[in-house]
DOMAR-832974 format. One record per residue (C-alpha): residue in three letters; residue number from 0; chain; x, y, z. Coordinates in steps of 0.25 Angstrom, whole numbers, plus 5000, padded with zeros to 4 digits. Layout:
REM residues N
{resn = ALA resi = NUM chain = A xx = X yy = Y zz = Z}
...
***
This chain:
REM residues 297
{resn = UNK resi = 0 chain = A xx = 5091 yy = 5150 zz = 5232}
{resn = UNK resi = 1 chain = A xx = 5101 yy = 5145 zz = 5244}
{resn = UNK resi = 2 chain = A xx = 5105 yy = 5130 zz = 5243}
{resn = UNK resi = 3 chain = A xx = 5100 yy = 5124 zz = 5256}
{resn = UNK resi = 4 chain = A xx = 5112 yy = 5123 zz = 5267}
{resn = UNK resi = 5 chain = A xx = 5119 yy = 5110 zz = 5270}
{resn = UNK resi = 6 chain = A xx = 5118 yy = 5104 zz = 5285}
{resn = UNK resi = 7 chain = A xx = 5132 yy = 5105 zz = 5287}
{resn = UNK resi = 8 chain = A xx = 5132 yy = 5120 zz = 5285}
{resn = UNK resi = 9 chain = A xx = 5120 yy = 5122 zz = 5291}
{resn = UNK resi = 10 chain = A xx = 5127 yy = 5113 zz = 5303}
{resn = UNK resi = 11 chain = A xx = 5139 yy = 5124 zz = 5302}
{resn = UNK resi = 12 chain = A xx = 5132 yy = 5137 zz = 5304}
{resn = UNK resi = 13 chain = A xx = 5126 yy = 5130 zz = 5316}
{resn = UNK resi = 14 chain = A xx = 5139 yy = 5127 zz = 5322}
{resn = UNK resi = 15 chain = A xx = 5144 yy = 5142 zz = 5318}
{resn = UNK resi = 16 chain = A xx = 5132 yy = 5149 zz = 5325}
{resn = UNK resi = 17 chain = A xx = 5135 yy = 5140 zz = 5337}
{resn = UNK resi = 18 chain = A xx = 5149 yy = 5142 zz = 5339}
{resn = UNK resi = 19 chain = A xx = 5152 yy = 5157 zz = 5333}
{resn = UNK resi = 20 chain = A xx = 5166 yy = 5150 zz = 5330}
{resn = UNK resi = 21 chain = A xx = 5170 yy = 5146 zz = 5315}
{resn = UNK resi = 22 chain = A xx = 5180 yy = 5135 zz = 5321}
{resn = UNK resi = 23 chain = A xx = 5172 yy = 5131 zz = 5333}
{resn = UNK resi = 24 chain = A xx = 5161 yy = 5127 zz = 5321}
{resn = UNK resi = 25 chain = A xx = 5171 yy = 5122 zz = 5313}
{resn = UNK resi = 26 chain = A xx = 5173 yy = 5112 zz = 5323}
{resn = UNK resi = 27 chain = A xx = 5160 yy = 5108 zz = 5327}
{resn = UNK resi = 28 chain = A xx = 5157 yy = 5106 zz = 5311}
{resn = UNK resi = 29 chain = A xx = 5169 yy = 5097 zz = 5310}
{resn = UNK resi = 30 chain = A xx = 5176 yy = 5106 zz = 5300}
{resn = UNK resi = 31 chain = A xx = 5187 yy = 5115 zz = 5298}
{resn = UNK resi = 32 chain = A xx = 5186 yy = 5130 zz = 5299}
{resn = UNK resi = 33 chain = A xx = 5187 yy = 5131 zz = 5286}
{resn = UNK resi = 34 chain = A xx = 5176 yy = 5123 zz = 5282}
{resn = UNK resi = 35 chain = A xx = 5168 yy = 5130 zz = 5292}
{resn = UNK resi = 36 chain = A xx = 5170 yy = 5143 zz = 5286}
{resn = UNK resi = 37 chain = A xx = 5167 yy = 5139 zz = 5272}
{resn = UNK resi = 38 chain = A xx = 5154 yy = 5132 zz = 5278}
{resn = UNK resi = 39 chain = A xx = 5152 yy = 5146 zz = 5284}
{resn = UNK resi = 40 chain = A xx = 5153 yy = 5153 zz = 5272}
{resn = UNK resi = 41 chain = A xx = 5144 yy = 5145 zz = 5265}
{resn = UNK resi = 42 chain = A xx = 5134 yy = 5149 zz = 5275}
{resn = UNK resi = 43 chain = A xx = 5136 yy = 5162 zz = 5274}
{resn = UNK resi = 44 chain = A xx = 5133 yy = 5160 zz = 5257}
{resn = UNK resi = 45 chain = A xx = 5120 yy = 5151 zz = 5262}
{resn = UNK resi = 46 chain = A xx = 5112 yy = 5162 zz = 5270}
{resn = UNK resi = 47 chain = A xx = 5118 yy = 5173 zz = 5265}
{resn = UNK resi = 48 chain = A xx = 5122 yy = 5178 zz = 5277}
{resn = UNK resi = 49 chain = A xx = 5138 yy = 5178 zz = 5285}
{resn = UNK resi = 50 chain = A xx = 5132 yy = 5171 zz = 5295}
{resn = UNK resi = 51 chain = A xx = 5142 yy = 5171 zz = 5306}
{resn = UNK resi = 52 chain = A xx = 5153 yy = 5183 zz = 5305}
{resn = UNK resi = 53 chain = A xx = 5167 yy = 5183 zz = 5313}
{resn = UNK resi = 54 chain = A xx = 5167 yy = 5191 zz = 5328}
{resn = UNK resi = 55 chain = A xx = 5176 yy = 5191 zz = 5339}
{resn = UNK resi = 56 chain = A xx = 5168 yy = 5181 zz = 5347}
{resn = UNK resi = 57 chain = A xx = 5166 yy = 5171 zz = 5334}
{resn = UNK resi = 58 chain = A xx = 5159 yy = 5168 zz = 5322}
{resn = UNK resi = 59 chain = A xx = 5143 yy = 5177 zz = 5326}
{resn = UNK resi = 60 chain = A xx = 5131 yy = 5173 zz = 5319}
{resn = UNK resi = 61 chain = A xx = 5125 yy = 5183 zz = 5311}
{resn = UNK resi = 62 chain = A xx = 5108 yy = 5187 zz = 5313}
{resn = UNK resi = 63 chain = A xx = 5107 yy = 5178 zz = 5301}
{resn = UNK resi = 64 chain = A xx = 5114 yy = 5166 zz = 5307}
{resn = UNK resi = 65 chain = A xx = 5108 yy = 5167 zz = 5321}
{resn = UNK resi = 66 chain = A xx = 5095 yy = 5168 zz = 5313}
{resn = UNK resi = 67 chain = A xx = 5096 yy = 5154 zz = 5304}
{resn = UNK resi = 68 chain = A xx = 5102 yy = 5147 zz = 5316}
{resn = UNK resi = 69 chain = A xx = 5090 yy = 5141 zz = 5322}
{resn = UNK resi = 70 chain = A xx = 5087 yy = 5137 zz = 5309}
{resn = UNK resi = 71 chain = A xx = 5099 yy = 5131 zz = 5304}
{resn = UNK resi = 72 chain = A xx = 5098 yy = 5122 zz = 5316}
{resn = UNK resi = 73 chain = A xx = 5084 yy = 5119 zz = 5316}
{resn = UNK resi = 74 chain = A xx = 5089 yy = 5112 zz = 5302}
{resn = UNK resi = 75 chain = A xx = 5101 yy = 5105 zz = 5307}
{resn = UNK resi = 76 chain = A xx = 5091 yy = 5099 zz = 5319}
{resn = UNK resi = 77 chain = A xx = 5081 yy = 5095 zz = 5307}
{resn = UNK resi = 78 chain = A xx = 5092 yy = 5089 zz = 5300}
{resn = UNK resi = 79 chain = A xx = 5098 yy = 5081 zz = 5311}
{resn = UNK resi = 80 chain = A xx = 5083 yy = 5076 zz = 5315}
{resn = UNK resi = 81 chain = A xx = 5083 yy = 5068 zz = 5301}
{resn = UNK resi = 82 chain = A xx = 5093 yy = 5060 zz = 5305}
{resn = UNK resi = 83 chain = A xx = 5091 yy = 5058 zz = 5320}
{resn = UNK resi = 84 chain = A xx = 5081 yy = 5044 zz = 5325}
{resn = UNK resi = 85 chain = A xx = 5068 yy = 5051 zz = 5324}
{resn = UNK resi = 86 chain = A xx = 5062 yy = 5050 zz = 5340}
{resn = UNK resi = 87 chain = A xx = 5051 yy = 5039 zz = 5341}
{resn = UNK resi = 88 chain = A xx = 5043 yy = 5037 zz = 5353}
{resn = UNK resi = 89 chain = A xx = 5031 yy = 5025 zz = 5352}
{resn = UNK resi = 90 chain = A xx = 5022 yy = 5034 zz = 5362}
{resn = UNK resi = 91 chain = A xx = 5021 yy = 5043 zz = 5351}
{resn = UNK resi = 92 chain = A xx = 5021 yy = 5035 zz = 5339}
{resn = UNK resi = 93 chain = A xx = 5007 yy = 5037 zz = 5332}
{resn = UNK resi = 94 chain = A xx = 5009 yy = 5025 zz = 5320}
{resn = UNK resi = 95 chain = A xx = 5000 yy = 5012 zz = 5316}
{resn = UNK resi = 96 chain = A xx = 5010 yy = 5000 zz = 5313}
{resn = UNK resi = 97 chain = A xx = 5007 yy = 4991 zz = 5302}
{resn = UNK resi = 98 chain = A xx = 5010 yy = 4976 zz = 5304}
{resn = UNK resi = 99 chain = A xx = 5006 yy = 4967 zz = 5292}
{resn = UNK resi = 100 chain = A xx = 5005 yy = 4950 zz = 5299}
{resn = UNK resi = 101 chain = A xx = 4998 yy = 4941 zz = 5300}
{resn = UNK resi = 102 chain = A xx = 4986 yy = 4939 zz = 5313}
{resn = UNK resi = 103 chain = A xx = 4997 yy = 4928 zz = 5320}
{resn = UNK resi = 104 chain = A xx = 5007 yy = 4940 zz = 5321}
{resn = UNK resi = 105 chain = A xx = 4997 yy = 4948 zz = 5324}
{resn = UNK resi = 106 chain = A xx = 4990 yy = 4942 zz = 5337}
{resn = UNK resi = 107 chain = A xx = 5005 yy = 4938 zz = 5341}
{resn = UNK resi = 108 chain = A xx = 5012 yy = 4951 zz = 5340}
{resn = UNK resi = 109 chain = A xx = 5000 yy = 4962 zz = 5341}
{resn = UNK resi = 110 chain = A xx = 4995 yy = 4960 zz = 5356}
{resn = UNK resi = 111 chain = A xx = 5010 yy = 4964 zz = 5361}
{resn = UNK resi = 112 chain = A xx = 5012 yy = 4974 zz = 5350}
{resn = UNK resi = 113 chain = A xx = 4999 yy = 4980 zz = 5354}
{resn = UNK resi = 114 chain = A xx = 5003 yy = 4980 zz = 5370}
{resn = UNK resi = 115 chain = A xx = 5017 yy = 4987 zz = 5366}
{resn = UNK resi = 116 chain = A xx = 5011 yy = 4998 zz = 5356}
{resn = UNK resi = 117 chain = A xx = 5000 yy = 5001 zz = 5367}
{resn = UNK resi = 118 chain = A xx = 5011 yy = 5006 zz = 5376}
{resn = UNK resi = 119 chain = A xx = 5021 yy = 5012 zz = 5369}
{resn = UNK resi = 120 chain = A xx = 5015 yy = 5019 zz = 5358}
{resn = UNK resi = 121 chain = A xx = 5000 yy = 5021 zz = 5359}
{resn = UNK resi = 122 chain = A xx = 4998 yy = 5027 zz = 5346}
{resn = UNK resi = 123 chain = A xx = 5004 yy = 5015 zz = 5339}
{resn = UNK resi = 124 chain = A xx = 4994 yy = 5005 zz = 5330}
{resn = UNK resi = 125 chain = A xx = 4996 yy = 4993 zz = 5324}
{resn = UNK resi = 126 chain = A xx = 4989 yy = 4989 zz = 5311}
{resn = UNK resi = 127 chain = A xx = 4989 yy = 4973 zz = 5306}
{resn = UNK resi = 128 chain = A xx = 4989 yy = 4971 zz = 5292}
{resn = UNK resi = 129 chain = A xx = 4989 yy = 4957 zz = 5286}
{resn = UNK resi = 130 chain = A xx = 5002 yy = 4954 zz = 5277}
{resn = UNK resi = 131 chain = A xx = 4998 yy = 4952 zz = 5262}
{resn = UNK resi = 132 chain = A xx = 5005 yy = 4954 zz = 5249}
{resn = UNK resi = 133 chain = A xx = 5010 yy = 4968 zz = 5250}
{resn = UNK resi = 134 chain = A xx = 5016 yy = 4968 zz = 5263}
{resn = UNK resi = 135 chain = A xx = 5029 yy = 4973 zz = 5257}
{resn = UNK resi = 136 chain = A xx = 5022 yy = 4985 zz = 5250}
{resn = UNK resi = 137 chain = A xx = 5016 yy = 4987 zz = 5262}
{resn = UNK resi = 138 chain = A xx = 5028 yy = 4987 zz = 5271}
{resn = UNK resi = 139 chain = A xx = 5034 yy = 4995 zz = 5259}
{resn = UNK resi = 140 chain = A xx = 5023 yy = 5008 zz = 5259}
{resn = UNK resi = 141 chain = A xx = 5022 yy = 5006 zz = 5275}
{resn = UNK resi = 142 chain = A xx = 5008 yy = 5001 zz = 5274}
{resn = UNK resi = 143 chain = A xx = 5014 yy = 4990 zz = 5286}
{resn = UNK resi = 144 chain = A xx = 5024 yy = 4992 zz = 5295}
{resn = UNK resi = 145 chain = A xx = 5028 yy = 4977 zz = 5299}
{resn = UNK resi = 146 chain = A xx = 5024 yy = 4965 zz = 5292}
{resn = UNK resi = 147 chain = A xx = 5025 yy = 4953 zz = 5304}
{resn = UNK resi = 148 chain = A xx = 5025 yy = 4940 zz = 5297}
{resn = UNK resi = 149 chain = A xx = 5033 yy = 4927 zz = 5292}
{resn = UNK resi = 150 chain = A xx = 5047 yy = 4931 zz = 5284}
{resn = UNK resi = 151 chain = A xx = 5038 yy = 4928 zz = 5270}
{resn = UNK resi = 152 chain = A xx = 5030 yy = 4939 zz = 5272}
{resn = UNK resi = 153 chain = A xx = 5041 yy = 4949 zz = 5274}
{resn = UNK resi = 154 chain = A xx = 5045 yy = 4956 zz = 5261}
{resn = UNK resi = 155 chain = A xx = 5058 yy = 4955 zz = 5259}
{resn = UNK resi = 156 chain = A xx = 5061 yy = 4971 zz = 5259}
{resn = UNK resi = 157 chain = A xx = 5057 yy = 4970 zz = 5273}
{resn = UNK resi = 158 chain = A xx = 5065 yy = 4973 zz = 5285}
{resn = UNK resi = 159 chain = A xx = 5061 yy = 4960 zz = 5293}
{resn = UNK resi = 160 chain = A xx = 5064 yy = 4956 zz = 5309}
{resn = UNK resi = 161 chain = A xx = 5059 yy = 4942 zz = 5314}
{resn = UNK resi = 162 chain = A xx = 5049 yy = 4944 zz = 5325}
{resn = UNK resi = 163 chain = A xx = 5048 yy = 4931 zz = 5330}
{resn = UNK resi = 164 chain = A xx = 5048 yy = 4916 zz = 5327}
{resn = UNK resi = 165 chain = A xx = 5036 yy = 4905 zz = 5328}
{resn = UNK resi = 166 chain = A xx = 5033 yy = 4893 zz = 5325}
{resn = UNK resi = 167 chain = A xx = 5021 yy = 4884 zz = 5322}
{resn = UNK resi = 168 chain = A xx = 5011 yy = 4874 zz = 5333}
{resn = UNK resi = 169 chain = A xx = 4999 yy = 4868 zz = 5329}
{resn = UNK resi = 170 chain = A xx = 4985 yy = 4872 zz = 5335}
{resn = UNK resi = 171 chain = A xx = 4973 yy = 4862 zz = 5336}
{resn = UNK resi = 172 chain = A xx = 4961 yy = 4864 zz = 5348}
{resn = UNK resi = 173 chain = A xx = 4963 yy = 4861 zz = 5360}
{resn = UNK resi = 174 chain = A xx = 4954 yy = 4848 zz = 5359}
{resn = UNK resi = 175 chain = A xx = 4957 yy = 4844 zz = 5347}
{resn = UNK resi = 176 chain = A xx = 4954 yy = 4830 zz = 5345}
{resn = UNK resi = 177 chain = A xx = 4963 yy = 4825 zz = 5337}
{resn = UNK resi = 178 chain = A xx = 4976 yy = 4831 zz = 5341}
{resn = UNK resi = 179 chain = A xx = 4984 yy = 4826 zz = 5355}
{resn = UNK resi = 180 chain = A xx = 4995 yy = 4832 zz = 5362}
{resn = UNK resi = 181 chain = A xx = 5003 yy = 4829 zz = 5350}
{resn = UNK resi = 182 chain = A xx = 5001 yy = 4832 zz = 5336}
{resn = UNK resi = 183 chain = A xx = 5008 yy = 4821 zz = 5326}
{resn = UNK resi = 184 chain = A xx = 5011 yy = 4824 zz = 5312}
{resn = UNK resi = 185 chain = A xx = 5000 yy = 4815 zz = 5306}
{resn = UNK resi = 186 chain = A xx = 4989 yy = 4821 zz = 5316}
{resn = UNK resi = 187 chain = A xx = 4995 yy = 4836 zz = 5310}
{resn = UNK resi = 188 chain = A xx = 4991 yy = 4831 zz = 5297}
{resn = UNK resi = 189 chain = A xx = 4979 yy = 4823 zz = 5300}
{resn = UNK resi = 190 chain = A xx = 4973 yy = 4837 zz = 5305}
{resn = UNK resi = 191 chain = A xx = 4963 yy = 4846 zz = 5299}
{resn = UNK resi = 192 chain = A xx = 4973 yy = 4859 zz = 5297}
{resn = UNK resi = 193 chain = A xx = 4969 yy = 4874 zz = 5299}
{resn = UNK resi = 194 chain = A xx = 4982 yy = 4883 zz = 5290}
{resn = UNK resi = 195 chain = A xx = 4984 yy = 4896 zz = 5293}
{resn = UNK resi = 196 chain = A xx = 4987 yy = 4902 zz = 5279}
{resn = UNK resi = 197 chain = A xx = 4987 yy = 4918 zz = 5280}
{resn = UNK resi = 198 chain = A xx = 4989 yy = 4920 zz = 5264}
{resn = UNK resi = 199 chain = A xx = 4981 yy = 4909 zz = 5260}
{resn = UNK resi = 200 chain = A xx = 4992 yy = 4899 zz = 5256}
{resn = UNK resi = 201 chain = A xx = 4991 yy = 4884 zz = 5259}
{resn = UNK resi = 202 chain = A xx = 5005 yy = 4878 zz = 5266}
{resn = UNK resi = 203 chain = A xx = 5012 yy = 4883 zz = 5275}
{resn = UNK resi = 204 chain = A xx = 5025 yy = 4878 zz = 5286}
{resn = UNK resi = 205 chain = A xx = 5017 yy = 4868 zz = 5291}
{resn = UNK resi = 206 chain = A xx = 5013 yy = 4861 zz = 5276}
{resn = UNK resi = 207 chain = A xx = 5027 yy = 4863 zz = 5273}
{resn = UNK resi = 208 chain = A xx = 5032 yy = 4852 zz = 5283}
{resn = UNK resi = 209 chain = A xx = 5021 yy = 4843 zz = 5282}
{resn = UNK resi = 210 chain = A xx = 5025 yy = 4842 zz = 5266}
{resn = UNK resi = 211 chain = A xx = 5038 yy = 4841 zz = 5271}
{resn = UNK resi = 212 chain = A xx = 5035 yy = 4828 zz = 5279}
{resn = UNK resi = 213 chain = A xx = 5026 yy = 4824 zz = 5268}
{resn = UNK resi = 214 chain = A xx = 5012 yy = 4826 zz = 5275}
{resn = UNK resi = 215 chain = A xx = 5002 yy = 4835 zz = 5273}
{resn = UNK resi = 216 chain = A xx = 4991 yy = 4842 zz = 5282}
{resn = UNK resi = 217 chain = A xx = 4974 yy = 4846 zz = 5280}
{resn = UNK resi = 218 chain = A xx = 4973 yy = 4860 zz = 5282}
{resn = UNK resi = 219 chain = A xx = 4956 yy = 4861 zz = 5282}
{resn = UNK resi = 220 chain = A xx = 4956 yy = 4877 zz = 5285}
{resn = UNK resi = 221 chain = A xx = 4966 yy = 4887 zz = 5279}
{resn = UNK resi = 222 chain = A xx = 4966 yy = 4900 zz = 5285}
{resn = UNK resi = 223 chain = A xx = 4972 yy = 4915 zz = 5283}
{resn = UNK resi = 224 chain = A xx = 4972 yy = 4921 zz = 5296}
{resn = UNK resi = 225 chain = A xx = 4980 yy = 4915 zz = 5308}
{resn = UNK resi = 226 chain = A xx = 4972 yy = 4919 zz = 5318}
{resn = UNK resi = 227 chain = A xx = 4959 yy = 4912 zz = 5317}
{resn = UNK resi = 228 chain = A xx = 4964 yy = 4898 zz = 5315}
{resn = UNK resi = 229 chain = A xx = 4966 yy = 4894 zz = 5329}
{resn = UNK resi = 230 chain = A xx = 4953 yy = 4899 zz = 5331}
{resn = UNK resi = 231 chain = A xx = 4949 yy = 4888 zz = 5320}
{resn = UNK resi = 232 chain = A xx = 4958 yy = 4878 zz = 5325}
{resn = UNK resi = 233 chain = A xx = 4950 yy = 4879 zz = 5339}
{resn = UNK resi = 234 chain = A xx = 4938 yy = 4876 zz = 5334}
{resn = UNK resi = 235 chain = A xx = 4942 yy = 4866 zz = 5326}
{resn = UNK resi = 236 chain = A xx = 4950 yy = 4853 zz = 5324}
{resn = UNK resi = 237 chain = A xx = 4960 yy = 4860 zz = 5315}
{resn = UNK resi = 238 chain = A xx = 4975 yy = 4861 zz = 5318}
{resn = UNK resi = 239 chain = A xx = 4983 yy = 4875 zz = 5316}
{resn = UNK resi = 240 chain = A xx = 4998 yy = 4876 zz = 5314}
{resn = UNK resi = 241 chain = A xx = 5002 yy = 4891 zz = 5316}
{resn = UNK resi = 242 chain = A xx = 5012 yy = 4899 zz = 5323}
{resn = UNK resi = 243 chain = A xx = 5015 yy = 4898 zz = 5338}
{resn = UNK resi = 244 chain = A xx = 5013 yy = 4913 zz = 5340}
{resn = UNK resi = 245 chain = A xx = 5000 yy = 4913 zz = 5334}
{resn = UNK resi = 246 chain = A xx = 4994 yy = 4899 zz = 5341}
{resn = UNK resi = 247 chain = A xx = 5000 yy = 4899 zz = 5356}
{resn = UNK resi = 248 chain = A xx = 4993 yy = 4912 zz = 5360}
{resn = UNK resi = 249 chain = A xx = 4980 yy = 4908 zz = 5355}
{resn = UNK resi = 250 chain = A xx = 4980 yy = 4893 zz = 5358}
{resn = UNK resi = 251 chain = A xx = 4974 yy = 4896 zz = 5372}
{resn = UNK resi = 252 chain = A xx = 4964 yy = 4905 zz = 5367}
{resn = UNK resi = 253 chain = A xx = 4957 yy = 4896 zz = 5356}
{resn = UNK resi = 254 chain = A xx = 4960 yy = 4882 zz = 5365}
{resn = UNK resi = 255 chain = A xx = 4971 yy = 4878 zz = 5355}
{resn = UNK resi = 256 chain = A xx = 4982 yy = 4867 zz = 5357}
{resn = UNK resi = 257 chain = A xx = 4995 yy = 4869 zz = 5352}
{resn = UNK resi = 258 chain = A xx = 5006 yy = 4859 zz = 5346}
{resn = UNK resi = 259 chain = A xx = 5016 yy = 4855 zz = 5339}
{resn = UNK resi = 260 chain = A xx = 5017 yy = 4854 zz = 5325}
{resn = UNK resi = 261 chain = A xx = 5022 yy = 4839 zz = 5322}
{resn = UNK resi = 262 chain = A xx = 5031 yy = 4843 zz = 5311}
{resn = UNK resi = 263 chain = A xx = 5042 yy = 4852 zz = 5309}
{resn = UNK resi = 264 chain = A xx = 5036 yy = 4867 zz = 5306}
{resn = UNK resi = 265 chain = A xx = 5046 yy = 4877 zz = 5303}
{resn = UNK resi = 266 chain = A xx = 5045 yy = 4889 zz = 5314}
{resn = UNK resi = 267 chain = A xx = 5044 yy = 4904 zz = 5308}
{resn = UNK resi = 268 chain = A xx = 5048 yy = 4919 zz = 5310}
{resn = UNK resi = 269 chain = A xx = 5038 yy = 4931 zz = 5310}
{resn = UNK resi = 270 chain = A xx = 5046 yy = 4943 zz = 5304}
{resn = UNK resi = 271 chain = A xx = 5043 yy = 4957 zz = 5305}
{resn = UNK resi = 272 chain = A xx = 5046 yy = 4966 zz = 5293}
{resn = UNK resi = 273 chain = A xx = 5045 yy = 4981 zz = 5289}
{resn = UNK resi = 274 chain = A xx = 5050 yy = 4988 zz = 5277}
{resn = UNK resi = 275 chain = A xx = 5064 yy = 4995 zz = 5278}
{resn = UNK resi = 276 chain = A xx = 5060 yy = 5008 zz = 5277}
{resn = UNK resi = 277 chain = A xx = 5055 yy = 5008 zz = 5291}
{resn = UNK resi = 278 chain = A xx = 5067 yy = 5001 zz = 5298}
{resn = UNK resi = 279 chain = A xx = 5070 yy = 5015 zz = 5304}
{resn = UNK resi = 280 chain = A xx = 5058 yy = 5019 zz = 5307}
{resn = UNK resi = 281 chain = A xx = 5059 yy = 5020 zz = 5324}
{resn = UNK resi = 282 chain = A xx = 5043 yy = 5019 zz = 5324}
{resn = UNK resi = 283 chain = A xx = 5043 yy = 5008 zz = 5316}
{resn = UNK resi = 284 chain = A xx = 5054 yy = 5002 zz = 5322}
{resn = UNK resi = 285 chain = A xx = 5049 yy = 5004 zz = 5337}
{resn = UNK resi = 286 chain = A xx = 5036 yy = 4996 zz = 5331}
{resn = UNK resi = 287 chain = A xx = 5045 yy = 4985 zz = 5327}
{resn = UNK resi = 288 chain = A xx = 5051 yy = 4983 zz = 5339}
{resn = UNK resi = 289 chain = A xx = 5038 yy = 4982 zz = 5346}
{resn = UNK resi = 290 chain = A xx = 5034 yy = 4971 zz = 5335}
{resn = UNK resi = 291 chain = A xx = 5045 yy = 4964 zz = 5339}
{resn = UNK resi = 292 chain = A xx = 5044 yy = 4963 zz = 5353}
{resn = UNK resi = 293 chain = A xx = 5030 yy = 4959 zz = 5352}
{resn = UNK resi = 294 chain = A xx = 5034 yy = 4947 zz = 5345}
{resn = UNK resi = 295 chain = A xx = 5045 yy = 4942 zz = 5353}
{resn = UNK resi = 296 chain = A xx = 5033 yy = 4946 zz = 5365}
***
């Protein structure tokens, strides 16, 4: 049994059937003549065969060489296809994305996601998975393509890029009867409170400061998801302090006021993150892009 050919060699008899001149190939090659005919002679060992034979008008192929080299190149061409970008075009891309959030990023991000996919790659879905415990095996084995959340929920072998920074108001009905134009500390903590809690953990930024100014707050109802607490809030005489992304585009819609909270609570990033082994991928990165520019949108 024949050992497989190297590339260079392979590259070689190329260059020698194209220019029918041992120097010319030589040169072509980036080597010597001599190195050239030794590569030469180890072709002839290879396939058995002389190959190429001396005439007066150069170095002529023999029937077995004109024979193997459209194969031979076919091979070179495979080989240089490894390494070349692979062509992407989204108008063919046939591929659901997975993104683990939570509903705020999902009703802030999705609408303009969903407008850039319709028109550039038709044949691109999204699935939307909560984030639980095994985001990183997840994101590990490809089960999620992005997780979209706050640094915490990142794992730490992720690749991770900021997508957009927020910060917190306070939301209470828009009749509210015990809340003015202004909302003053003791009032914030005199309220009935609705927490937003999506792993079920009490606390929070906003207990945080308050135990930092020594006060405290009631919170009456606890909930996981984020959006059906301004729904609550506007039926009730409960106050919400959540993300601006998530309140300002529904404070219309469900008749809600929006204020300042009358402490200091600390603003926050929302990361994007995906495991390493899809850095390169050009459809996976084309999607990120588009995530992107749908949070900065």
């Amino acid at each position: 049994m024949h050992d497989a050919p190297d590339l260079e060699l392979l590259r070689c008899f190329v260059l020698l059937h194209r220019e029918r001149h041992l120097t010319r190939a030589a040169r072509h090659a980036g080597l010597s003549q001599p190195a050239m005919s030794r590569a030469l002679g180890r072709m002839r060992t290879l396939f058995g065969d002389p190959l190429f034979v001396r005439s007066p008008s150069g170095m002529m192929p023999t029937p077995r060489a004109d024979a193997i080299a459209p194969e031979v190149q076919a091979v070179l061409d495979a080989a240089g296809a490894l390494v070349r970008p692979a062509r992407f075009d989204p108008r063919e891309l046939a591929r659901t994305f997975v993104v683990a959030t939570t509903d705020s990023v999902d009703a802030h991000l999705v609408p303009p996601l969903i407008e850039t996919l319709t028109a550039a790659a038709p044949g691109v879905s999204l699935a939307l998975r909560p984030v639980g415990d095994d985001t990183a095996d997840a994101l590990a084995t490809g089960r999620f393509d992005l997780v979209i959340g706050a640094r915490e929920l990142i794992p730490s072998e992720a690749i991770a890029a900021r997508l957009l920074e927020d910060s917190f108001v306070c939301a209470v009905r828009g009749d509210h009867p015990g809340v003015g134009k202004r909302l003053t500390l003791d009032r914030f903590c005199e309220l009935p409170h609705l927490l937003i809690a999506p792993r079920g953990v009490p606390g929070g930024p906003v207990d945080t400061a308050l135990d930092a100014l020594g006060r405290s707050r009631r919170v009456v109802v606890r909930t996981h998801a984020f959006l059906s607490a301004p729904q609550i809030v506007s039926r009730s005489d409960l106050i919400l302090t959540a993300p601006r992304c998530l309140l300002e585009p529904l404070a219309e819609p469900f008749r809600l006021r929006l204020l300042a909270p009358p402490l200091a609570v600390p603003g926050f990033d929302v990361w994007s993150a995906w495991h390493p082994r899809f850095q390169h991928d050009p459809a996976h990165a084309w999607f990120r892009g588009l995530v992107d520019t749908a949070a900065r949108r």
